[in-house]
VEXKOL-253201 format. One record per residue (C-alpha): x, y, z. Coordinates in steps of 0.02 Angstrom, whole numbers, padded with zeros to 5 digits, always signed. Example, Ala and Ser with C-alpha at 12.3 -4.5 7.8 and 13.67 -1.06 7.14 Angstrom:
% residues 2
+00615-00225+00390/+00684-00053+00357/
This chain:
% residues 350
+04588-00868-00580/+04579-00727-00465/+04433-00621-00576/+04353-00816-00563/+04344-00823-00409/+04238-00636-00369/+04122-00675-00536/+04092-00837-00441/+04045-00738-00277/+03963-00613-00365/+03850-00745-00436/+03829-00852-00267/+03783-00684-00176/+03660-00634-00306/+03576-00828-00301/+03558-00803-00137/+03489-00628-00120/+03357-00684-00255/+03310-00856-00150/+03287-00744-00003/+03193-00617-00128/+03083-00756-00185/+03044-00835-00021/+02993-00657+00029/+02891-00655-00114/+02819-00806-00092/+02780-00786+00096/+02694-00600+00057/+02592-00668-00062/+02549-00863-00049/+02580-00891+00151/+02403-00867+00277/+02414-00710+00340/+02228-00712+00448/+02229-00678+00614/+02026-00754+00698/+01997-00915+00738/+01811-00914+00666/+01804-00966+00508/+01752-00808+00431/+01776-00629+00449/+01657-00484+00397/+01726-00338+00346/+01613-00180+00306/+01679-00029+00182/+01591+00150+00216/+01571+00211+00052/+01684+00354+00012/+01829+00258+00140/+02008+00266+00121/+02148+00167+00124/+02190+00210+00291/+02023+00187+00343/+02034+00028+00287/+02209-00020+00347/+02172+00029+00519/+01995-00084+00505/+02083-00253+00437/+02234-00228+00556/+02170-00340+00693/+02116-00473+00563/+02290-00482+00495/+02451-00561+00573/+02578-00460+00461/+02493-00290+00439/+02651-00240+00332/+02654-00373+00204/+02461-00357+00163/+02509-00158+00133/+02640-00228+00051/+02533-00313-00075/+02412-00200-00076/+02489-00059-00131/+02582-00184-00291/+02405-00216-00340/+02348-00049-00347/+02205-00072-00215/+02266+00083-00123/+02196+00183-00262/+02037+00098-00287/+01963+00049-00107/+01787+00003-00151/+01639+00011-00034/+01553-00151+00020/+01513-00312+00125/+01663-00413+00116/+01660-00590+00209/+01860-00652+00221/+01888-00836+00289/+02032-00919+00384/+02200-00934+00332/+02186-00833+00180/+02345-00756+00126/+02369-00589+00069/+02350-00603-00132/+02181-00671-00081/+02140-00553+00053/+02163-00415-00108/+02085-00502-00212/+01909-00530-00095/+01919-00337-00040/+01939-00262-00222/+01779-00354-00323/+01698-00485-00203/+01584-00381-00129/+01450-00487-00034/+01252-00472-00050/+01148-00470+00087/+00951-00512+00118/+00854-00355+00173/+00682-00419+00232/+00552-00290+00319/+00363-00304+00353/+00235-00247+00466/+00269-00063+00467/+00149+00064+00489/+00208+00199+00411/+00380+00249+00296/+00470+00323+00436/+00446+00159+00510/+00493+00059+00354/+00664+00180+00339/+00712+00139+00517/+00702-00046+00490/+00789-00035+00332/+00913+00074+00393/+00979-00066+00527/+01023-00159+00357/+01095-00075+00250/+01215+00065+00258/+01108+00219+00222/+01057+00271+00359/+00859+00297+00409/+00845+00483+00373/+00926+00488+00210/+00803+00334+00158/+00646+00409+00239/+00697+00573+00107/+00686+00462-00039/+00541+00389+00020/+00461+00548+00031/+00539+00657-00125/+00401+00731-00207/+00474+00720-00377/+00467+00519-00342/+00271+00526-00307/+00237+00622-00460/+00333+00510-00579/+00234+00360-00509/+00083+00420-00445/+00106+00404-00282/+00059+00515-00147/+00139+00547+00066/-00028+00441+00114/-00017+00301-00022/+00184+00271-00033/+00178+00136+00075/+00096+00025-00045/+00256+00000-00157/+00327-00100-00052/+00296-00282-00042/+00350-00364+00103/+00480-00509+00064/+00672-00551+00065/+00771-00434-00045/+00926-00456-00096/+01043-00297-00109/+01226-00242-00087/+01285-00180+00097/+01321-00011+00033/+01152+00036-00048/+01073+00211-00034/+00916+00259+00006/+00861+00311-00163/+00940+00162-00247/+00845+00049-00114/+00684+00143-00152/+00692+00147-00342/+00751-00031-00344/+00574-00066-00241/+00459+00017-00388/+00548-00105-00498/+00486-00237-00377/+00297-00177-00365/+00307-00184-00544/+00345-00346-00531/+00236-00401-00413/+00105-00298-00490/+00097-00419-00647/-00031-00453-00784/-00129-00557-00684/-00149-00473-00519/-00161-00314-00597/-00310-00429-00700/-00396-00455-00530/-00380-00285-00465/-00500-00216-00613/-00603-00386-00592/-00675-00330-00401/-00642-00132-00474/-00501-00087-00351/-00353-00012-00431/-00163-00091-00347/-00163+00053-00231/-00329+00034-00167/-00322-00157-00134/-00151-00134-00034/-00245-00003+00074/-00404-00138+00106/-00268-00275+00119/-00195-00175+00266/-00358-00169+00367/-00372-00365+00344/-00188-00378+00406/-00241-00267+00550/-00409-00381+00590/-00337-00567+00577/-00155-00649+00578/-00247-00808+00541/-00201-00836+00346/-00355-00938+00301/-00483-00832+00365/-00426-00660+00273/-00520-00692+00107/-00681-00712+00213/-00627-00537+00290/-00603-00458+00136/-00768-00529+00078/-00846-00437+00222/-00769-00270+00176/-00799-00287+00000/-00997-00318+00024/-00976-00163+00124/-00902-00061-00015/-01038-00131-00146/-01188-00093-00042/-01278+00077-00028/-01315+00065+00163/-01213+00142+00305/-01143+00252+00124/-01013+00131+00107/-00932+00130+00272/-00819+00016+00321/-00815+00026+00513/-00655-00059+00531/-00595-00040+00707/-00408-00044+00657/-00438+00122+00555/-00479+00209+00705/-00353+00131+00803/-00232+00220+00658/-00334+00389+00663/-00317+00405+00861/-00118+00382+00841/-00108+00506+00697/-00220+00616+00816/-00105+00584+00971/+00055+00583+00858/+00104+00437+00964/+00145+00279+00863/+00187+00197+00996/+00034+00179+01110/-00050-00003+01107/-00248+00008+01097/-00346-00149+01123/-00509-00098+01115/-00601+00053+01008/-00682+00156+01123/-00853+00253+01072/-00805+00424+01096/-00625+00365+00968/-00779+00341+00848/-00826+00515+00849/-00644+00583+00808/-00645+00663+00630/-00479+00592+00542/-00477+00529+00371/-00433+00360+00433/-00585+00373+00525/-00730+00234+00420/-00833+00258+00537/-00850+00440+00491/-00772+00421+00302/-00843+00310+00195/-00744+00208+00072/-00569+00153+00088/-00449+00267+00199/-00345+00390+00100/-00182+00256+00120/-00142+00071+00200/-00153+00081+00389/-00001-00053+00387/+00116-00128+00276/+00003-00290+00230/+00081-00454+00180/+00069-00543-00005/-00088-00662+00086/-00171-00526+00131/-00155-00425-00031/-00202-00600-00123/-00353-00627-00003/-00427-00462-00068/-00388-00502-00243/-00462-00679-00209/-00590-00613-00085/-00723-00747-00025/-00890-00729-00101/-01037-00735+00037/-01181-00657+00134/-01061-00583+00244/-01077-00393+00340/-01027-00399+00515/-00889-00503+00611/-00825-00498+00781/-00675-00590+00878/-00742-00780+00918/-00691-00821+01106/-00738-00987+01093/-00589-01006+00951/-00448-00878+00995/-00386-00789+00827/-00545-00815+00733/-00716-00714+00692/-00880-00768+00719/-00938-00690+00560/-01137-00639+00541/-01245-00587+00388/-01388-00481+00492/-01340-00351+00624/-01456-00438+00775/-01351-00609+00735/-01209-00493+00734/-01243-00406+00901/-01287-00580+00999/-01120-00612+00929/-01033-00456+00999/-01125-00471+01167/-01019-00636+01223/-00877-00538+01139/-00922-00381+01285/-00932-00486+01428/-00767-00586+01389/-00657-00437+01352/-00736-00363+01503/-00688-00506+01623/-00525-00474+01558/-00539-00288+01644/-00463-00211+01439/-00519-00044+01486/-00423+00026+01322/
């Protein structure tokens, strides 16, 4: 009766210790165990982190620190901390919080456009992703890349298509820039590649023409009628196939200054005298690279280009954002003379 009595204990004590087992169990692995009041938490991995990297980052999302390591380490995820964009949300509990940290890595939208140059394009990548701008302005720039694709320091630019891109948080620069070749492929299809031999530009050369129309008018509608000017220009044996595109020189004084961030409004005479390259005043034919990172209208209005009498065009003060647009250079300079005195009322000295 006696030895019934202790097996009896034995086996209450033992119930008990595994219902207080369990409920720990159960409260480690099923209970909430967020700590913010917003809905949603974002937590970013460094690539190459470690566990207590990683610890010591979720801490202050966590109410029980201890039972998430707890957890964490019974899962393995201790071993296997993966880098990422990791978005948690309220009252999660810690099987979950695993769970979203070990293969729920988040994608984000990387958009860019209106650069000038790469160094420009790495720097406004580089706020997105987690590469940071000088390892992604090196893969822009690796030689071994530019012979592969037949690209050169001048022409890289025109691989990449402005747009909304969707990549991973922890990207590298050279994984960002070969994903983007896969994109100008893309973008470079049957068809538009159809139209670039059609006017006899190849894709390089109508990015770099695209560019100067970016440069000369935001308004959408008008830049096939630009493009149409330009492209008369290149067709025709006067002037030896200069372009005279004001924005060019604008781009040829900063590469001559080595100051990208100086604002020109108006193209003096003595910047047309400057002997760059980028100069089509001076150079004739298209500049050695795009001046600017042109949008998909602008590259279409040059594949698309307006058809017309077209050679000369100057900003139309009587409708803000537009040209007056003129076929002989006296309609062209009566044109330019109302442009003169209203920019000159306006005291733009440069």
């Amino acid at each position: 009766m006696y030895i019934k009595k202790i097996v009896l204990g034995i086996v209450l004590i033992g119930l008990v210790g595994a219902g207080v087992f369990a409920y720990y169990v159960y409260q480690a692995l099923f209970l909430p165990n967020t700590n913010f009041d917003t809905d949603t938490a974002t937590v970013y991995v460094p690539t190459g982190s470690s566990y207590t990297e990683l610890n010591e980052t979720i801490r202050p999302l966590v109410r029980d620190i201890y039972s998430f390591d707890k957890i964490a380490r019974r899962k393995g995820y201790t071993r296997n901390i993966k880098a990422g964009k990791y978005v948690l949300k309220k009252g999660m509990n810690n099987n979950q919080l695993v769970n979203t940290l070990r293969s729920q890595n988040t994608p984000i939208q990387v958009s860019f456009n209106n650069q000038e140059r790469l160094e420009d394009l790495a720097g406004r990548v580089g706020q997105q992703i987690e590469a940071d701008s000088i390892a992604i302005a090196a893969a822009f720039k690796d030689p071994t890349f530019f012979k592969a694709h037949d690209f050169s320091l001048a022409t890289a630019l025109s691989m990449y298509v402005p747009n909304k891109y969707e990549f991973f948080w922890n990207t590298s620069g050279v994984q960002f820039r070969d994903r983007m070749w896969k994109e100008y492929q893309r973008f470079w299809n049957t068809k538009r590649t159809a139209q670039a031999k059609a006017i006899g530009l190849t894709p390089q050369e109508v990015v770099a023409l695209a560019a100067i129309v970016q440069k000369e008018t935001a308004k959408v509608d008008e830049r096939p009628r630009v493009a149409g000017v330009y492209m008369n220009r290149l067709k025709t044996n006067e002037t030896a196939k200069l372009l005279q595109a004001d924005p060019t020189v604008i781009y040829a004084v900063k590469q001559h200054r080595n100051d990208w961030d100086v604002v020109i409004k108006r193209v003096l005479y003595k910047d047309l005298e400057l002997d760059n390259p980028y100069n089509t005043y001076k150079y004739p034919g298209l500049p050695p690279g795009p001046i600017t990172m042109p949008d998909i209208s602008s590259i279409d209005a040059v594949l698309g280009y307006e058809t017309h009498g077209y050679y000369y065009f100057v900003a139309n003060v009587e409708r803000f954002g537009y040209h007056k647009f003129a076929k002989t250079l006296r309609q062209h300079n009566q044109n330019k003379e109302q442009y003169v005195r209203w920019i000159n009322r306006q005291g733009v000295r440069r």
